[in-house]
Structure formats: structure tokens, C-alpha cells
C-alpha positions, 0 to 999 in steps of 0.5 A: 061873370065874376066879381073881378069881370065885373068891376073892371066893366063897371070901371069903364062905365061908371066915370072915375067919382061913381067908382069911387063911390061903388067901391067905397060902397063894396068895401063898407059893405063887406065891413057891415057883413063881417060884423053881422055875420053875413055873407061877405061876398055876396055883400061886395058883389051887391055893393058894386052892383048896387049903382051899375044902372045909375049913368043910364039915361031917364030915357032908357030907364022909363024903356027897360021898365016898360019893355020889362013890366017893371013897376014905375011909381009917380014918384019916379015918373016925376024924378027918373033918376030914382029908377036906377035902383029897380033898373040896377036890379034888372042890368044886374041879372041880364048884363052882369049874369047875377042870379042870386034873388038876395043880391037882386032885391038889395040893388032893386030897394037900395034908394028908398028901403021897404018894410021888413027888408033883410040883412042884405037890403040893410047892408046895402042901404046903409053902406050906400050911405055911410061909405067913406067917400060921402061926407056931407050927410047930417050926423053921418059920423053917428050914424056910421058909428051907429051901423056897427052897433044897431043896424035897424037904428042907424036904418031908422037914422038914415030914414029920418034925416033923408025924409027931412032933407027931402023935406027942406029941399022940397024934392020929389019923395018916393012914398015908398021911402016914407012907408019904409020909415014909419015901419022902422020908426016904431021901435025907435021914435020916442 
């Protein structure tokens, strides 16, 4: 399936704000490929894909992890909506015929990030957050700024105010999420 099949799919499925969304999301992506020098197709087709699992039921999310021997964390068990990522990365290899392991293991981590993540991983997670549709993020303006200076601190950025908004909010928090920040706050916790 190509990249234009597959937004048109995409249109229909997601809802008129999570297209915005995906497509803001696409477009950032390819603006952080172009600035690092990455493949900038492979970064739109991660970014549209990144959410293509996310209007799927709890339900059917806890099924296909289960039909598929797809690890589910407490953390998601408690909070379902979290599988969206891990079953993104499966409906973008079965539904949307993506084969390319990178594109994959982006969608699959984009929620909580992991250590060690690559240049595609960090594309995707930083654009999912910094598109232009968001706007109520704390220093989002800095951390936007930063994303096309420091790509690993405006990682650690995000990290840090995600865990803290996680925090306030007393909400479910994917220890994975935290593991992926005290690997990226070394360089950059003083």
C-alpha cells in the first residue's frame, strides 16, 4: 500500500481531529528528517502511521496483543489506551503492508520512548509532541525550538515534563516511560 492509499484510509478511520493530528504529526516528521538528514519518506509514512491503531477499542487492543503474543505491561492492562502504540505497530505491518522494521519499532515505541532509541524512534516521538496542532504542553515553544537543535535534549525535555505531568495528574505511568528518561537524563540532568 503506498503513503497516499494509506492516508486516504486513515482519513476515513481516524475522525476529522486525529487526522489533523496524524498529518501534523507526518509533516513535523519530515521537517526533523530534513534537519537531520534522514529518510524523509520513511519518516511521513512512520508519522501517519504512528496513531493508526489509536480509534481501536480497549477491548480489541488487549485481543490482538493476546492473538499475537504481544507483551502487555501492567501499566497497560490498568490503562488500554496505552496499547495503541504496540498495536499501531502490528495494523501497520498486517492492514497497511509496511514491512520496514524501523518504520515499525518508531510506531511501536512512539507513547513511552525506550533507551537507546534511534534517529526514526526520536523523530517520531518528538513530532507526535511537538506538532503544530498541540498547544497545551508546558514549554512547548522550547521544546519545539529545541527539536531542531538538540534532538536528545528536547527527548529528555519531553520525558521530563511528561513524567511530571503524569505525576500531577496521579495517572497510570508505563514504567517504561520512566526507564527511557533516567537513560536520557544523564546527559542532561544537572
Amino acid at each position: 500500500m503506498d503513503r497516499k492509499d494509506i492516508d486516504k484510509k486513515l482519513k476515513e478511520e481516524l475522525g476529522q481531529k486525529r487526522y489533523l493530528h496524524t498529518v501534523g504529526v507526518m509533516y513535523t516528521a519530515a521537517s526533523l528528517a530534513m534537519r537531520y538528514r534522514y529518510d524523509i519518506d520513511k519518516a511521513m509514512l512512520a508519522g501517519l502511521l504512528h496513531d493508526c491503531a489509536k480509534k481501536v477499542d480497549d477491548a480489541e487492543k488487549i485481543r490482538i496483543c493476546k492473538k499475537n503474543n504481544i507483551e502487555i505491561s501492567e501499566a497497560e492492562m490498568q490503562t488500554p489506551s496505552l496499547l495503541h502504540a504496540k498495536v499501531g505497530a502490528y495494523l501497520a505491518l498486517k492492514k497497511y503492508e509496511v514491512s520496514d522494521e524501523e518504520i515499525l519499532h518508531a510506531i511501536e515505541v512512539h507513547t513511552t520512548g525506550e533507551p537507546g532509541m534511534n534517529l526514526l524512534d526520536k523523530i517520531i516521538f518528538i513530532a507526535d509532541y511537538i506538532e503544530p496542532g498541540r498547544n497545551m504542553a508546558p514549554r512547548l515553544d522550547e521544546v519545539r525550538e529545541m527539536a531542531f537543535v538538540d534532538l536528545d535534549k528536547a527527548l529528555y525535555m519531553i520525558l521530563h515534563d511528561t513524567l511530571e505531568y503524569l505525576k500531577d495528574k496521579n495517572a497510570v505511568l508505563d514504567p517504561k516511560t520512566k526507564i527511557t528518561f533516567d537513560y536520557y537524563r544523564r546527559d542532561y540532568d544537572n
